[in-house]
N, C-alpha and C positions, 0 to 999 in steps of 0.2 A: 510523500516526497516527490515531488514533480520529477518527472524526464530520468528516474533512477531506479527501474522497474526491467526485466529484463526484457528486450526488444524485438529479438526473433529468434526463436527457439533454433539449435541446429547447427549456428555458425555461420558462413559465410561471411563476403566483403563487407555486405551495409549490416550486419550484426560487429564485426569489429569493430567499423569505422563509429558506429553507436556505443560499442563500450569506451573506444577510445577518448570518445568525445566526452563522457560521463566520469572518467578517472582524471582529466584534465581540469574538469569545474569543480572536481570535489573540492579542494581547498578552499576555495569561493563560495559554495553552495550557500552553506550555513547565511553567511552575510546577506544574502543574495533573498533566500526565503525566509527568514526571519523577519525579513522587512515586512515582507508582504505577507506572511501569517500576522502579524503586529498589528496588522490594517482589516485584513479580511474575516480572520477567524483566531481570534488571540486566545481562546479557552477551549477549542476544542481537540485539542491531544488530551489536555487532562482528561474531560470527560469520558474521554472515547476508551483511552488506555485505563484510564482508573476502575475501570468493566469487567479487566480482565480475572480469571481466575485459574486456579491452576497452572499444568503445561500448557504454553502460550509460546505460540510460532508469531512470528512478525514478517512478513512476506517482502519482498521489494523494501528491506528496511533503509537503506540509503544510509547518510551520515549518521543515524540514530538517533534521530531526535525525537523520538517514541520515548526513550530509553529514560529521562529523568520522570518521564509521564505515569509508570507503571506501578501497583502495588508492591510494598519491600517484600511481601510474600513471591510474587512473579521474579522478579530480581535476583532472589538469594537461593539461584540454583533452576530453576522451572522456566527460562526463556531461552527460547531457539531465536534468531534471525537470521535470513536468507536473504541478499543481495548479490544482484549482479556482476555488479561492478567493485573489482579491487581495492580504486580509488576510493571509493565511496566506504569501501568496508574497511578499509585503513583506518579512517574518520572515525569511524566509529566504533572500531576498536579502542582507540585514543578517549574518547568519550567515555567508556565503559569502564576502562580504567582509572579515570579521573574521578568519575562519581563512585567506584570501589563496588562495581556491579560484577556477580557473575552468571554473563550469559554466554552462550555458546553463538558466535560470530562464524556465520559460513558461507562461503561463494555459492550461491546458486539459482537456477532460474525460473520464477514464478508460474513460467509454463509446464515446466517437468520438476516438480519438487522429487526430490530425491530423500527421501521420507516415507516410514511404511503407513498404512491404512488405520483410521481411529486412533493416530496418537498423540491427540492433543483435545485439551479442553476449551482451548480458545485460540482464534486464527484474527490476527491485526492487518490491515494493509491499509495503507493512508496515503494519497497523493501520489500515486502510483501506476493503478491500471490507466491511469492515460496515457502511459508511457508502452506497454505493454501491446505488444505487436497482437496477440488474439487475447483478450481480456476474459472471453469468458469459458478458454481453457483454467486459464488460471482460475478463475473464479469455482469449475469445475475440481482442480489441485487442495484449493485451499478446502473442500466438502468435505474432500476425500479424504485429507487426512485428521479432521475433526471423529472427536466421539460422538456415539447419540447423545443427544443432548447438548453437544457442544455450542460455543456462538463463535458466528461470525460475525467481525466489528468492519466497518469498511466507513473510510470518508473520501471526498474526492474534489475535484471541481468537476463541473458536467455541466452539461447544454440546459442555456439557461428558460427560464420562464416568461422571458420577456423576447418580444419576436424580432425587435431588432437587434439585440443584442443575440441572437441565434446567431441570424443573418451572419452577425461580425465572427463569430465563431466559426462557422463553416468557412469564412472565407480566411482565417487563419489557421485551417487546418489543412490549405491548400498548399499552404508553405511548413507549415510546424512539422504535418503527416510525414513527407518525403525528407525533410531536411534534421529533425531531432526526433522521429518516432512518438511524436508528443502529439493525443487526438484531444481537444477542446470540445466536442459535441456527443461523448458517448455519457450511456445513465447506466452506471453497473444495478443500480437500484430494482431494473427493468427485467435482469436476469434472477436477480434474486424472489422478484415479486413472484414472476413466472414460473419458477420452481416450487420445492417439498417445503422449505425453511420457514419459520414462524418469525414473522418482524413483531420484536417485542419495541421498538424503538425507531424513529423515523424523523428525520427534521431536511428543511430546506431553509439556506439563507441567504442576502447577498443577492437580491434576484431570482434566485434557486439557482445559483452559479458552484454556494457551496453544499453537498449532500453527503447527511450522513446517516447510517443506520446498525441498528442491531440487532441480529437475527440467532434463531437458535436452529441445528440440525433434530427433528422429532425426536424422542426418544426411543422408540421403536424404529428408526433406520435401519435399513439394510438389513 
């Protein structure tokens, strides 16, 4: 969920002014990315979310549009989601409601999960860490509170494959960085690669503009 991730751990003026700005679009979000998931990537929440098992945290879950995505097993009792923004978690509480789900809907921030260690069998975050002021704290968050063996599901937009179309992205991150927290050019893929975690799953599309993957924490961790 694009630009709905939380933005700078901590507080401060350009942390308000970012949630502010994020509880003011939520009403709109929905309309706004749908369009352009419609276009871009129209199947891949199922797939991604259809993965999960067990206790399943949803990170930066924004309006919920995970939510009609998930196994009735994750649903009916076994999903956390942590968002930012109020605006955003209003949404989708309403959501949640409406499809007769129950999850446990909580403010909080993808830099500092407020959640103990190993308790969860599967951690979701979708369109998100681009929004996210240090991505691979969170990225760090979301390990931490995974079991051995648990997966990490992750999709995103990221810097694409194509070098002009980079180019265009760096230079809209000149404006997006400063002005909505939102980076066009980062590869969470790159941190994951780089660590302990097993990629049982990997795809690029769109250019490689959209990435997604799914990784398991060893079973012997920690």
């Amino acid at each position: 969920m694009t630009g709905d991730a939380a933005s700078t751990t901590g507080g401060g003026r350009r942390a308000t002014r970012l949630r502010r700005r994020w509880d003011r679009e939520a009403a709109d979000y929905d309309r706004l990315f749908t369009r352009i998931e419609g276009r871009m990537f129209p199947d891949l929440r199922r797939r991604l979310c259809g993965l999960a098992r067990g206790e399943t945290l949803d990170v930066a879950a924004g309006t919920g549009l995970n939510l009609p995505h998930y196994p009735r097993s994750v649903t009916a009792g076994h999903l956390t989601a942590v968002e930012w923004s109020p605006g955003m978690l209003d949404v989708a509480r309403r959501r949640a409601d409406a499809l007769g789900l129950d999850v446990d809907l909580r403010v909080g921030d993808a830099q500092r999960l407020d959640l103990p260690d190993r308790s969860f069998d599967t951690v979701v975050c979708t369109f998100s860490l681009c929004a996210v002021a240090d991505h691979e704290t969170a990225l760090a968050e979301m390990v931490r509170v995974l079991r051995p063996g648990g997966r990490l599901l992750l999709a995103d937009h990221v810097a694409s494959t194509v070098w002009p179309l980079r180019a265009l992205q760096a230079a809209a991150d000149l404006v997006s960085v400063p002005w909505a927290g939102e980076h066009f050019g980062r590869r969470p893929m790159r941190w994951v690669a780089a660590g302990d975690l097993v990629v049982e799953h990997h795809e690029r599309t769109r250019a490689g503009v959209i990435e997604w993957v799914a990784a398991r924490v060893p079973a012997a961790a920690g």
